[in-house]
N, C-alpha and C positions, 0 to 999 in steps of 0.2 A: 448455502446462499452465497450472491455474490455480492462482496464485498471492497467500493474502490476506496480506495485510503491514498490522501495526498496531503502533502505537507511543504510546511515553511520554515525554513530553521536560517534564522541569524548569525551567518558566521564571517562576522567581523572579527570577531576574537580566537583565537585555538581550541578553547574552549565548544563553541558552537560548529565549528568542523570538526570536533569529535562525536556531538551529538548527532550532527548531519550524519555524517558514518555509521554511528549505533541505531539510527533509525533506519537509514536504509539496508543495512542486514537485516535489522530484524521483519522487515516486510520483503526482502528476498527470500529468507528464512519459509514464506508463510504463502505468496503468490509470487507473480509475474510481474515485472517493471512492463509498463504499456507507456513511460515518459518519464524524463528527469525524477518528479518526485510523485509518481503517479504509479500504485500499484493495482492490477485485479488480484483481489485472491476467494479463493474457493474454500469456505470456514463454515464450520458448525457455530452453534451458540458459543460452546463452552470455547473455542478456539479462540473466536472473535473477542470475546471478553479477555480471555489473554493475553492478547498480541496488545489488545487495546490499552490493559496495564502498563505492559512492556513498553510499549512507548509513551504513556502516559509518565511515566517513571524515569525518561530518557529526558525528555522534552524540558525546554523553560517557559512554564504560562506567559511570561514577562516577555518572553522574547521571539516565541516560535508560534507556529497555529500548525493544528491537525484539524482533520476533516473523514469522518468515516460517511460515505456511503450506501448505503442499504440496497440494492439493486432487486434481494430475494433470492427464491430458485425459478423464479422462470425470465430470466434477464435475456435470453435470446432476442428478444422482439425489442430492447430498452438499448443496445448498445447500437450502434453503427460507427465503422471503421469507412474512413476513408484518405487516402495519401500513400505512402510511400513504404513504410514501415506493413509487413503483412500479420493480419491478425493472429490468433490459435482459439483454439476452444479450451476453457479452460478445464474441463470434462474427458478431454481424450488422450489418450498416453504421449508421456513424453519420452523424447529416444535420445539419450546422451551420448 
């Protein structure tokens, strides 16, 4: 299923630009940056519930917000790109 995860992390502190950082690995870790704090990632159950830990465990309730997205698996027809930045599929090989 596809899954967008975006997020808000307070970093005023040093603190919170660590968290910013260990969040944003770990959803490079898992999909694609489509924006600053906006990933698509392409996750089973069991995945999703993990990552979702992992930054549940990263995060300060007090101070940051997360947002998971539920898209499913037939999200082709739910997304539309448009501007400047060009899309990918998140289904088809990537060539490093």
């Amino acid at each position: 299923m596809l899954v967008l995860i975006t997020y808000d992390v307070n970093t005023e502190d040093a603190a919170g630009r660590r968290r910013l950082r260990q969040i944003a690995r770990q959803c490079v870790n898992y999909g694609q940056r489509v924006q600053c704090s906006v990933f698509e990632c392409l996750l089973d159950t069991a995945q999703c519930k993990l990552l979702q830990a992992k930054l549940l465990s990263i995060m300060d309730p007090e101070k940051d917000s997360l947002r998971f997205y539920y898209l499913g698996k037939r999200y082709e027809n739910k997304v539309e790109h448009f501007g400047c930045k060009s899309s990918y599929l998140p289904e088809a090989p990537l060539v490093l």
